[in-house]
N, CA, C and O of each residue as an XYZ file, in Angstrom:
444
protein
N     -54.115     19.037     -7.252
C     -53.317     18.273     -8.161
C     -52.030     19.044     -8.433
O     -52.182     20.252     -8.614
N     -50.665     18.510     -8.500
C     -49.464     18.791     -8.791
C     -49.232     18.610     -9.942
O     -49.351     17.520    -10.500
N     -48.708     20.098    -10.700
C     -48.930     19.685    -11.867
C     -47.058     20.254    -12.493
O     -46.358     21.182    -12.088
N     -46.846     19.411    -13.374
C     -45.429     19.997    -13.520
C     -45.316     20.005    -15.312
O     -45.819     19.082    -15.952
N     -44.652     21.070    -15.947
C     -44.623     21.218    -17.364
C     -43.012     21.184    -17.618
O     -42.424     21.818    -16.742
N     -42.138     20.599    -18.605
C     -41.016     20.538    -18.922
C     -40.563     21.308    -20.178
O     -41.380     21.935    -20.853
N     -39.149     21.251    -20.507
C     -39.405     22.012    -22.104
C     -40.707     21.065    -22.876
O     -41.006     19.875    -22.776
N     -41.301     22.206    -23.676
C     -42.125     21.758    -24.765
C     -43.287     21.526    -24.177
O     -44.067     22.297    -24.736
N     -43.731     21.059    -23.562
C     -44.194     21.056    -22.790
C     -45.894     21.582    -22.673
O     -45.992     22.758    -22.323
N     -46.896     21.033    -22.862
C     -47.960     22.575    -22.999
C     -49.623     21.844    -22.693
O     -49.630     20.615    -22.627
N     -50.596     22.366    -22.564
C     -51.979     21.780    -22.223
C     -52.768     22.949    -23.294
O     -53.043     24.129    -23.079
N     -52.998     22.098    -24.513
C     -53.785     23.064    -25.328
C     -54.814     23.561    -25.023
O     -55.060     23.172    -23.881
N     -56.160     24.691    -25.637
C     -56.901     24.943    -25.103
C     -57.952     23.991    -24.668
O     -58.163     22.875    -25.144
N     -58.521     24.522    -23.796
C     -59.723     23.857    -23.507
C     -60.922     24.193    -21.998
O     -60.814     25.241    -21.361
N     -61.583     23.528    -21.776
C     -62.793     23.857    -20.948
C     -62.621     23.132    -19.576
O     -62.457     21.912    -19.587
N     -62.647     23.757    -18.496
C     -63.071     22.444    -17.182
C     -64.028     21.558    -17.252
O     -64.061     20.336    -17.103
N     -65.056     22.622    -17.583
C     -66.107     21.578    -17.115
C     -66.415     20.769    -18.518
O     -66.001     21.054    -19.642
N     -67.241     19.706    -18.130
C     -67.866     18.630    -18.747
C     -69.174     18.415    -19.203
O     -69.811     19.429    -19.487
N     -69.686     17.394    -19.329
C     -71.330     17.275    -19.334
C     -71.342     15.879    -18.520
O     -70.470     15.013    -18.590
N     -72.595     15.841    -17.677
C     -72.832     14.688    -17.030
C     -73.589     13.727    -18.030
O     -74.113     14.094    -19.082
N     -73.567     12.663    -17.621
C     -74.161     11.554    -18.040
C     -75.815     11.925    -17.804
O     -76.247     12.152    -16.674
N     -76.665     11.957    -18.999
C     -78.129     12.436    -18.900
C     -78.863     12.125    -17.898
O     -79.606     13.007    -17.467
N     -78.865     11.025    -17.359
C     -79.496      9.765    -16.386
C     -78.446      9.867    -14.711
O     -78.337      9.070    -13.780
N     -77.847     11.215    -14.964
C     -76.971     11.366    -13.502
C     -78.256     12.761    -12.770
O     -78.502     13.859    -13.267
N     -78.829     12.150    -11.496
C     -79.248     13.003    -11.445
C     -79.235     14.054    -10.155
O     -80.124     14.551     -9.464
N     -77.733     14.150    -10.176
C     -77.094     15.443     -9.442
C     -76.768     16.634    -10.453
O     -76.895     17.848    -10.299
N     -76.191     15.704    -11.805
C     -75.954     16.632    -13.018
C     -74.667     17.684    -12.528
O     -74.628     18.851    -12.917
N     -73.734     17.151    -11.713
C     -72.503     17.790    -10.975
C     -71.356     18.565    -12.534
O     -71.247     18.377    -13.745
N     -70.859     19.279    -11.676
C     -70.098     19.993    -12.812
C     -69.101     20.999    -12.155
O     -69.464     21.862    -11.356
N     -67.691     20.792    -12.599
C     -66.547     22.098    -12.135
C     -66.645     23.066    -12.354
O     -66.397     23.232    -13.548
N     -66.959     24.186    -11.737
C     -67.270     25.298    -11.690
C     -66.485     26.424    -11.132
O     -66.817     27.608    -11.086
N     -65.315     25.829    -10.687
C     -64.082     26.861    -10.176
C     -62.806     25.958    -10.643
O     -62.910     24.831    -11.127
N     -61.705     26.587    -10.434
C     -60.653     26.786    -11.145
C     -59.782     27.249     -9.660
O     -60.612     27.619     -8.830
N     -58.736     27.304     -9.261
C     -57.653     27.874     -8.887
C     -56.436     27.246     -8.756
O     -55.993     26.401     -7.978
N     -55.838     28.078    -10.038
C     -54.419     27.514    -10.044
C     -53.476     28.562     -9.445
O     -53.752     29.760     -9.520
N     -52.010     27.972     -8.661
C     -51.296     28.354     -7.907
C     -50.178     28.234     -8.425
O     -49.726     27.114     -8.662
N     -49.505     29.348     -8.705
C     -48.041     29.114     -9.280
C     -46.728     28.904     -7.954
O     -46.380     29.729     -7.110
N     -46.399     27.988     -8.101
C     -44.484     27.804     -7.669
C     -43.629     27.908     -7.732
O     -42.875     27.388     -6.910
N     -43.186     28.653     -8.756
C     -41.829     28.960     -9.405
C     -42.147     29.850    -10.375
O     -43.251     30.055    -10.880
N     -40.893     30.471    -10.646
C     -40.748     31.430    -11.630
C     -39.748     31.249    -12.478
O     -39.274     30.123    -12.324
N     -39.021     32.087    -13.614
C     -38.064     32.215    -14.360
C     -37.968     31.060    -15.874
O     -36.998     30.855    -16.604
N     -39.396     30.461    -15.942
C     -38.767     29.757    -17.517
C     -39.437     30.521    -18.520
O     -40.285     31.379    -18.275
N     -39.222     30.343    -19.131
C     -39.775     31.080    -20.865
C     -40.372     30.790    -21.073
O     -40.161     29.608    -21.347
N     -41.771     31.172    -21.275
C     -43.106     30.888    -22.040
C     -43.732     30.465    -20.754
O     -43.659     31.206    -19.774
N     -44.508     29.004    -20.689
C     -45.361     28.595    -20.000
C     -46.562     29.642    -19.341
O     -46.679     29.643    -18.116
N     -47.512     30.591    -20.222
C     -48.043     31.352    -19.491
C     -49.596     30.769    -19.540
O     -49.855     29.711    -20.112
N     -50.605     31.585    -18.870
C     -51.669     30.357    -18.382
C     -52.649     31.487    -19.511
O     -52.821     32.662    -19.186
N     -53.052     31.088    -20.438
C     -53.932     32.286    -21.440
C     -55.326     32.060    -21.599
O     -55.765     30.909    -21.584
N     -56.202     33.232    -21.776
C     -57.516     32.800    -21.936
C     -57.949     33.406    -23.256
O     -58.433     34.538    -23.225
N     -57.791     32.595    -24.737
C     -57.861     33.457    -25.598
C     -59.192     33.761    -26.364
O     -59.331     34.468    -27.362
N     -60.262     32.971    -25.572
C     -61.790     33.966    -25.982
C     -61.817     34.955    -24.791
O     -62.871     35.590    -24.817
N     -61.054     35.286    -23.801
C     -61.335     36.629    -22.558
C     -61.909     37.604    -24.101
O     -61.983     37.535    -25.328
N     -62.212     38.493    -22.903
C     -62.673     40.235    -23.673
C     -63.361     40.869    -22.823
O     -64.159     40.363    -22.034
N     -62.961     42.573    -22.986
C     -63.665     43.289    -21.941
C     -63.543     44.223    -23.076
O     -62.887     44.293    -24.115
N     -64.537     44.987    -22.392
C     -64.878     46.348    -22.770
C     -63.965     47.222    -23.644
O     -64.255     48.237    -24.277
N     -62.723     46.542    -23.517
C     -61.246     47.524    -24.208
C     -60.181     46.598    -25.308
O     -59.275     46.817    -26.113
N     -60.787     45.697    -24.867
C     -60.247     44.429    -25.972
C     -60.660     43.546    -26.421
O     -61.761     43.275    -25.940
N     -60.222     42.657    -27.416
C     -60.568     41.481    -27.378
C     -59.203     40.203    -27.633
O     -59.194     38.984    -27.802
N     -58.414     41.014    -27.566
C     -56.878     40.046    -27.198
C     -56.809     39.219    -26.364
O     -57.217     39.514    -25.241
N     -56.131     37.549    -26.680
C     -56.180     37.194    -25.258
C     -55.489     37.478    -23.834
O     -54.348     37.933    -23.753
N     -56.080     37.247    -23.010
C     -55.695     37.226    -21.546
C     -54.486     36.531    -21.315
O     -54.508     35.370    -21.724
N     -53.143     37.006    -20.627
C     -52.144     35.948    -20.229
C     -51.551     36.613    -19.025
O     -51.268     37.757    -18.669
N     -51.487     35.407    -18.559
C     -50.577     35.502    -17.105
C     -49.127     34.660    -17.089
O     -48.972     33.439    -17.105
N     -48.492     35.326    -17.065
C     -47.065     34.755    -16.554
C     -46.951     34.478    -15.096
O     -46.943     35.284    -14.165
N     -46.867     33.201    -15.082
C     -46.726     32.377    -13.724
C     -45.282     32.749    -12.972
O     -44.187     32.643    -13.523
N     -45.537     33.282    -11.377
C     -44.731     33.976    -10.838
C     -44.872     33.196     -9.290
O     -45.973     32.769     -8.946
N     -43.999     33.090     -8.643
C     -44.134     32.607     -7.375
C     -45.094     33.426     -6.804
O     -45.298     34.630     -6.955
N     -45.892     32.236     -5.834
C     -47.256     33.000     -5.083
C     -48.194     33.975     -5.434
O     -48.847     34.687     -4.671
N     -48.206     33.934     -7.042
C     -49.451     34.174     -7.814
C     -50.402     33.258     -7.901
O     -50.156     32.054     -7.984
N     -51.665     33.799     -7.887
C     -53.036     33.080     -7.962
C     -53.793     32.749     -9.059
O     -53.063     32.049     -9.761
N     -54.514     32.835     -9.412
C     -55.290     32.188    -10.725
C     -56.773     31.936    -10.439
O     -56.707     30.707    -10.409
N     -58.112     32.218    -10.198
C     -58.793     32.142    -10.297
C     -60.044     32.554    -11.380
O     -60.253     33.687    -11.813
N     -60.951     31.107    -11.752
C     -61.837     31.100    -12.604
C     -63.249     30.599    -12.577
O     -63.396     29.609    -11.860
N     -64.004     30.908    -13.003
C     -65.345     30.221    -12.929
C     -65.389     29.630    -14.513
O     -64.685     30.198    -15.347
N     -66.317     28.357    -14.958
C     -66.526     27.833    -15.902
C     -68.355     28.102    -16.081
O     -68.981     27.983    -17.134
N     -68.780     28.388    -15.066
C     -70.240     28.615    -15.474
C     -70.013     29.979    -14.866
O     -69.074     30.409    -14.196
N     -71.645     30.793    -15.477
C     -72.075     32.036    -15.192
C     -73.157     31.778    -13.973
O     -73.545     30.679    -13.575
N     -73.404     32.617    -13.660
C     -74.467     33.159    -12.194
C     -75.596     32.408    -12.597
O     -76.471     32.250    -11.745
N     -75.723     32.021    -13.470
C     -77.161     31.355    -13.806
C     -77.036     30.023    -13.745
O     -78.098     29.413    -13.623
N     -76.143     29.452    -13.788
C     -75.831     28.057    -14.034
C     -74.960     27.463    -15.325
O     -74.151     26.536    -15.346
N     -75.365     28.227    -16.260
C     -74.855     28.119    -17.549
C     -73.409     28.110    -17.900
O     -72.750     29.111    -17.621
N     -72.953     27.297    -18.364
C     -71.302     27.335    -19.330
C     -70.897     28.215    -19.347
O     -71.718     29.125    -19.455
N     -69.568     28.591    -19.270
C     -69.175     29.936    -19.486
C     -67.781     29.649    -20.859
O     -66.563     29.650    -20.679
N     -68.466     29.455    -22.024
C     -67.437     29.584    -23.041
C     -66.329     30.324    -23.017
O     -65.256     29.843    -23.380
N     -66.437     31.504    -22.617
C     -65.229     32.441    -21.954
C     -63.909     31.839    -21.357
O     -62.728     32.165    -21.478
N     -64.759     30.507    -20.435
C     -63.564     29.915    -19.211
C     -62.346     29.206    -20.471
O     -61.252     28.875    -20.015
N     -62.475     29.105    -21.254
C     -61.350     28.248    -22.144
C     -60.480     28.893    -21.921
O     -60.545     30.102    -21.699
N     -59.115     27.967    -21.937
C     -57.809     28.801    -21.456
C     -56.531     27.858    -21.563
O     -56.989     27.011    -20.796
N     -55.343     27.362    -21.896
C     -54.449     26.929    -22.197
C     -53.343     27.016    -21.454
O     -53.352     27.923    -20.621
N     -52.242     26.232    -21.520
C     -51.151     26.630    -20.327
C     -49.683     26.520    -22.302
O     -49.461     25.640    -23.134
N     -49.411     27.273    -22.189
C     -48.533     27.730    -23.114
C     -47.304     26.925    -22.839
O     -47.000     26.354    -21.792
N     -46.651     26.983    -23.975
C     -45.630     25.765    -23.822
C     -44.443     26.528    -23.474
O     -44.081     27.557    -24.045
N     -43.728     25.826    -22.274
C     -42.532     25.941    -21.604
C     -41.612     26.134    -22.936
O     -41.787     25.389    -23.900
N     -40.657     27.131    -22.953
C     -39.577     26.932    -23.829
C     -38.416     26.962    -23.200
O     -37.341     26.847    -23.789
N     -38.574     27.161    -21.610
C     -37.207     26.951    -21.487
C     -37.250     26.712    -20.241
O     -38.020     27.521    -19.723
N     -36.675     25.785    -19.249
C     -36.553     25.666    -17.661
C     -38.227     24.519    -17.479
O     -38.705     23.857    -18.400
N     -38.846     24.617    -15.896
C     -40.104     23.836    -15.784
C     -40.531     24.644    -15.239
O     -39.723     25.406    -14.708
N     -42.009     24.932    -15.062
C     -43.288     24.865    -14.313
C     -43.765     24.236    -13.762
O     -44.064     23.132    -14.216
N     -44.030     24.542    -12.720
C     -44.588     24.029    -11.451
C     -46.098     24.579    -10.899
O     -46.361     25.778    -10.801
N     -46.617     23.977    -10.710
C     -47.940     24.684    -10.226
C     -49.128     23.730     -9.417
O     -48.746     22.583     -9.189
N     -50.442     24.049     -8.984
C     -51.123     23.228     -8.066
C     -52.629     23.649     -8.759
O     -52.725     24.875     -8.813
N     -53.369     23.214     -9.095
C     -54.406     23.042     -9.820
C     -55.784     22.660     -8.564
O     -55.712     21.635     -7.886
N     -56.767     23.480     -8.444
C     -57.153     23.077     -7.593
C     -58.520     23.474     -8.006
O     -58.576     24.548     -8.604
N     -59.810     22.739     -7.788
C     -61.082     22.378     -8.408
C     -61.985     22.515     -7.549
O     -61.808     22.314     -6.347
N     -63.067     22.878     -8.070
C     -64.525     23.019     -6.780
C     -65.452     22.504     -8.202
O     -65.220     22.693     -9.396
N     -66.809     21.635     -7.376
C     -67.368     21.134     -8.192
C     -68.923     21.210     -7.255
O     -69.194     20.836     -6.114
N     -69.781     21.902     -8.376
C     -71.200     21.676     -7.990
C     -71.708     20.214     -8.402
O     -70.979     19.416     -8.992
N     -73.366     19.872     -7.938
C     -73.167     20.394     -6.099
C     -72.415     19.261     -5.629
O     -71.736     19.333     -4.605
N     -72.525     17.963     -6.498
C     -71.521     16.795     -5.961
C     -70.776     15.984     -6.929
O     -70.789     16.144     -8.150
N     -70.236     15.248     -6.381
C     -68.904     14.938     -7.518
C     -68.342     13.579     -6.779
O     -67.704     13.425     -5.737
N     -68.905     12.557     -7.870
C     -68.567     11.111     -7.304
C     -67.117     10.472     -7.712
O     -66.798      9.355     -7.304
């Protein structure tokens, strides 16, 4: 997916994945993430993950989107389970556009 942000511009926080319909019984769900940046040079628009935390922080995570930078995420853990962690926001452009390519993997199927 082509995704483009203008001034002001912004995708508040939130989660990939979803919940299936109870009575679906593949029970499919997005489970990867990779976004691709295209451009560089506007103000703000950075891609943040503000429940991240490691061992040395608990500030959020941000990336400033740079030509032919990558972005990769998982929304579930090794077990199958949600990964509350994956929440993450695209920060609002304050100045110039963003450009970028959004790209999804989904267990195990996806109608």
């Amino acid at each position: 997916q082509l995704v483009h942000y203008g001034p002001g511009q912004e995708y508040t926080a939130h989660h990939d994945f979803g919940f299936s319909r109870i009575d679906d019984q593949f029970q499919g769900a997005r489970f990867g993430t990779l976004l691709l940046y295209l451009n560089e040079g506007m103000t703000g628009g950075e891609t943040s993950f503000p429940r991240w935390s490691n061992a040395e922080t608990f500030h959020e995570l941000s990336i400033k989107p740079e030509v032919g930078k990558a972005v990769l995420f998982y929304s579930q853990l090794p077990d199958g389970n949600l990964d509350d962690l994956s929440h993450h926001a695209a920060k609002p452009v304050t100045d110039g556009e963003k450009w970028l390519i959004n790209l999804w993997t989904w267990d195990p199927i996806y109608d």
